[in-house]
C-alpha positions in Angstrom: 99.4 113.9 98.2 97.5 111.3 96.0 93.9 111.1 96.2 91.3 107.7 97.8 91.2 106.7 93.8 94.7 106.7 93.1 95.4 105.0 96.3 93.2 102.6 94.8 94.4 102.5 91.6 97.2 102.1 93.1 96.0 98.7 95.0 95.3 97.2 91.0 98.3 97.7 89.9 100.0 96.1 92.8 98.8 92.9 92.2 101.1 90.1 91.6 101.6 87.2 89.8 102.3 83.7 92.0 104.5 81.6 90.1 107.1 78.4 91.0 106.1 76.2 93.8 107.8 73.6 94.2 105.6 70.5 96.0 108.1 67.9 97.6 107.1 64.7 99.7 103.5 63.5 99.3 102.1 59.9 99.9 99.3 58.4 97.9 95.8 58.2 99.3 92.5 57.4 98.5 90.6 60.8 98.8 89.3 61.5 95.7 87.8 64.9 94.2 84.3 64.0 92.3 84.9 67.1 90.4 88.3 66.4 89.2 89.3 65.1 86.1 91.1 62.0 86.6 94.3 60.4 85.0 96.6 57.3 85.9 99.5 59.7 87.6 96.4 61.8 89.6 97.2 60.7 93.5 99.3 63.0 96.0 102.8 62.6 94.6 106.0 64.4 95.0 105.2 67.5 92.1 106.1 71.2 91.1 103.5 73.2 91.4 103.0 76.7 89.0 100.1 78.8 90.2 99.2 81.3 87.9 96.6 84.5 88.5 93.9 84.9 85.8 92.7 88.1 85.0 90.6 90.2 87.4 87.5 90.6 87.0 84.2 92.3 88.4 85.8 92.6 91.6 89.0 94.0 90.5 89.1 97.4 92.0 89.1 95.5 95.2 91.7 93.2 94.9 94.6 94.3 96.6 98.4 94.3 96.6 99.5 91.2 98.1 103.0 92.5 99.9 102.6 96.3 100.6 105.2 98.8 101.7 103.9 102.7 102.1 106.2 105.2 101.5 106.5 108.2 103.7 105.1 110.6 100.6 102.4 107.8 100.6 103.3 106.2 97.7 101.9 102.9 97.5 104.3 100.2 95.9 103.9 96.4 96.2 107.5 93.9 96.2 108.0 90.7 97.5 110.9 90.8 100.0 113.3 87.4 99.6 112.1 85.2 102.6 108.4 86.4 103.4 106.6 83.6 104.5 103.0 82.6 103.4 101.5 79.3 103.9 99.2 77.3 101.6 96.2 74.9 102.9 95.1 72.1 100.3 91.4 72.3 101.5 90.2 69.1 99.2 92.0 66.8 101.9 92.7 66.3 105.4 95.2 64.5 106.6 95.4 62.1 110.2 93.2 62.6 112.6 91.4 65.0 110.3 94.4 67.7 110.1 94.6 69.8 106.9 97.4 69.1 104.4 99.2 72.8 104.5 102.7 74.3 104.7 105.0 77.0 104.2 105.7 78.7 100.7 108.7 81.3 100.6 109.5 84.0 98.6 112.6 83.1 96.2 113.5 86.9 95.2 112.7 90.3 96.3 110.8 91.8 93.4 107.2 92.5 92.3 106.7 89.4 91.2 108.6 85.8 93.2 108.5 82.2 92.8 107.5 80.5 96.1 109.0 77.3 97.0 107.0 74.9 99.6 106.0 71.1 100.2 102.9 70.8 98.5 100.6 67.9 98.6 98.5 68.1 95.7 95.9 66.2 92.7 94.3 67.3 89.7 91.2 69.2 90.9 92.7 70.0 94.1 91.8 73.5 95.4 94.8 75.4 98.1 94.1 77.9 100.2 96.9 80.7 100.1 97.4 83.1 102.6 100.4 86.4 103.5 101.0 86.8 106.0 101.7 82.9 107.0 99.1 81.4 109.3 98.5 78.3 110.8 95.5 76.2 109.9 94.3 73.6 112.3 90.8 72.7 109.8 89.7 72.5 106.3 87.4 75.3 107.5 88.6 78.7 108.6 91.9 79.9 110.1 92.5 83.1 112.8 94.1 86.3 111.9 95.2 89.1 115.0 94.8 92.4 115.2 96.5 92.6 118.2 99.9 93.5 118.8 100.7 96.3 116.2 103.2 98.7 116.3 101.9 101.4 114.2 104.5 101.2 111.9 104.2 100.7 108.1 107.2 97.8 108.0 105.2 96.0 111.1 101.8 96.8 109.3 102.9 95.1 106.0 105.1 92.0 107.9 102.6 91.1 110.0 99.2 92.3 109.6 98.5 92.6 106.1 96.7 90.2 105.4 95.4 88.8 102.2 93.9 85.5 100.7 93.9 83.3 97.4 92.5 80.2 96.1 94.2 78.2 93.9 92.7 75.1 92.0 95.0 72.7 90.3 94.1 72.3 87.0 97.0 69.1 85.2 99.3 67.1 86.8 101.8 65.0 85.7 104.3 62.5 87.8 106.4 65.5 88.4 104.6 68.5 87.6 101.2 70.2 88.0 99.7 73.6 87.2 97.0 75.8 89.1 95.7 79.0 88.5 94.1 81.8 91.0 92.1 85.0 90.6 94.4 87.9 92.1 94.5 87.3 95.4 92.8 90.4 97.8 93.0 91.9 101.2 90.7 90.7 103.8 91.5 94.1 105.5 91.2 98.1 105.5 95.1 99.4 106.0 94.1 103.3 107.6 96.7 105.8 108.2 95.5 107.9 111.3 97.0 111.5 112.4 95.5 114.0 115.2 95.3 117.4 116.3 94.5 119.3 119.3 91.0 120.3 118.6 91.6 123.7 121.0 95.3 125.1 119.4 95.3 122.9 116.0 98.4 120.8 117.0 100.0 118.0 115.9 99.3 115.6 118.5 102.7 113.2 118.6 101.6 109.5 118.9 103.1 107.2 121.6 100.0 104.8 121.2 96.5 104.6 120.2 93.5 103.1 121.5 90.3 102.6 118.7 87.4 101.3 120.0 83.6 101.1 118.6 81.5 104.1 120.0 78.2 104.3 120.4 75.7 102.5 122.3 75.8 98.8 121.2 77.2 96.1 122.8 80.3 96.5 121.5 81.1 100.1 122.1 84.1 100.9 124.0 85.6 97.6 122.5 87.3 96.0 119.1 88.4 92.6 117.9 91.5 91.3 118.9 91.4 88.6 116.6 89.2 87.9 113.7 87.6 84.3 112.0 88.7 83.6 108.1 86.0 81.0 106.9 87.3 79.3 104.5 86.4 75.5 102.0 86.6 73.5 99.1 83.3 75.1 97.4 84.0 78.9 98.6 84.8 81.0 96.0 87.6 83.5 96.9 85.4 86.8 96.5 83.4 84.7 99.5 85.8 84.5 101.8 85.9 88.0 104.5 87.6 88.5 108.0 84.6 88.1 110.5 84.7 89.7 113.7 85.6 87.5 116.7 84.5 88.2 120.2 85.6 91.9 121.5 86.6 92.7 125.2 88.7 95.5 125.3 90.1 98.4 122.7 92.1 97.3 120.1 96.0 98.9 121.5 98.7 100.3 119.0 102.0 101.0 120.7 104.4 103.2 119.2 108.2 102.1 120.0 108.9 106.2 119.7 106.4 109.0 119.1 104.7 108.9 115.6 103.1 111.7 113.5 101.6 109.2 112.2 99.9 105.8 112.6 99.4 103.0 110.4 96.6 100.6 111.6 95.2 97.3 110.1 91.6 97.4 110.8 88.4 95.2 109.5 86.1 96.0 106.8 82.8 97.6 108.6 79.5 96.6 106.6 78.2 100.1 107.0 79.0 103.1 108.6 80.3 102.9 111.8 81.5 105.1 114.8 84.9 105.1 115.9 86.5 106.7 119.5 90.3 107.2 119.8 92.2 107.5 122.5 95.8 108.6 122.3 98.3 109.6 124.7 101.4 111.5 123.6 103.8 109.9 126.0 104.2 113.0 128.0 101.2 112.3 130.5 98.6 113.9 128.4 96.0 111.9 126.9 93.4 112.8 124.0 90.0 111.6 122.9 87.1 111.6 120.2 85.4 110.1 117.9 85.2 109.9 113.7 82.8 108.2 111.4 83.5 105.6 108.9 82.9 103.1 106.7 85.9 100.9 105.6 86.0 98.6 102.9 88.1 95.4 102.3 91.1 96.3 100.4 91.7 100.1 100.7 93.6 102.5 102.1 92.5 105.1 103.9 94.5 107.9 105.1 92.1 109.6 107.9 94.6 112.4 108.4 94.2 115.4 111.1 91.1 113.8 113.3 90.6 116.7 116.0 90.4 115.2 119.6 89.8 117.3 122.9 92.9 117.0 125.4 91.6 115.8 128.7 92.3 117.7 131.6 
């Protein structure tokens, strides 16, 4: 079993190099970038686009894999699969009616590092919003991201739910071509593996689903976010940008197609130490609850491994 650091180590190493968009179909206009250098070939034009990470730095240890598969020893290993889908938001334009310029990018191969081929509308200067997995932007400003929905599987976790950001500026341009570079990109969220026991006989409790909620007495207990708020822009720096909490109604759900061992959740960061109640029901008619405290932090993985809960009667 590795340990929290290694996990994390883990997390570096699985960062990944975006390289190869391709940017098709772009018409001139006349919004213009104060900061950008410009040239006679610098308007929205049809042009391949290469973004390139720089190298990490203060906030390194944080910046996670940006396609994550566990494996059931809990190895952590990050590859592209052929297909995923992110999507890209040129956040130094809007289009008509004030809609963001942003698309679809698709991983070419699966490896641990892909080209991405999309429709990019792009200048010199230009900064893109890029974001796995693919999400729909409707502003310049911030985008949503569920929580909702998950199966407590590690192949639905890292499909669907982990999520991660990066912002790319555009640095040259010519007619055809341009070149941008990004920080690594990072998760917005805390990936937590959680398994239980029967705090009377020290059990395995078997997971059919899971219900986490905030415990308590604020005026959230009981409850979780279903969804959560990206903010995003042109002058936010990537470090900057965090999943907020949205407003909570109701415990946050994870149903297990089969009984589990073991549950992998996609959670938000907490800014301190927080309380958390499960409720988990075996999918024999017995239900179990309790509580655990933690504090989880953008980018790890947790593995919060034999929580004891009290069987209710």
């Amino acid at each position: 079993m590795r340990t929290k650091e290694q996990f994390l180590m883990l997390f570096v190493l699985g960062g990944m190099m975006l390289a190869g968009l391709t940017a098709c179909s772009g018409d001139d206009d006349t919004a213009t970038n104060d900061n950008a250098p410009q040239t006679a070939d610098d308007g929205v034009k049809v042009r391949r686009l290469t973004i390139t990470e720089a190298e990490g730095g203060a906030a390194e240890a944080r910046q996670a894999l940006t396609r994550a598969s566990l494996t059931e020893d809990d190895g952590l290993t990050a590859k592209w699969t052929a297909g995923d889908a992110l999507t890209y938001c040129n956040l130094s334009r809007v289009g008509n009616s004030d809609a963001p310029y942003s698309g679809r990018l698709t991983a070419a191969s699966t490896a641990a590092t892909s080209q991405f081929t999309g429709d990019v509308e792009c200048r010199k200067g230009d900064y893109l919003a890029v974001v796995y997995p693919a999400a729909t932007f409707t502003t310049n400003s911030q985008y949503t991201i569920t929580l909702s929905g998950q199966d407590g599987t590690l192949a639905g976790l890292a499909t669907n739910y982990h999520y991660v950001y990066g912002k790319a500026q555009v640095t040259a341009v010519t007619d055809a071509a341009a070149d941008a570079t990004m920080p690594k990109m990072k998760s917005l969220l805390t990936v937590c593996k959680f398994s239980f026991v029967d705090k009377a006989t020290n059990e395995a409790i078997p997971v059919r689903s899971l219900s986490i909620s905030y415990g308590g007495s604020g005026s959230d207990a009981g409850k979780y976010p279903q969804t959560a708020t990206v903010s995003i822009g042109v002058n936010m720096a990537q470090d900057d940008v965090h999943a907020t909490d949205a407003t909570v109604t109701e415990p946050l759900t994870v149903t297990c197609t089969t009984t589990q061992e073991a549950v992998y959740v996609a959670l938000l960061p907490t800014a301190a130490q927080r309380t958390f109640s499960f409720t988990v029901s075996d999918g024999s008619g017995s239900t179990y609850t309790g509580t655990a405290k933690a504090t989880l932090t953008e980018g790890e993985y947790v593995a919060a491994t034999g929580l004891r809960l009290t069987k209710n009667e």
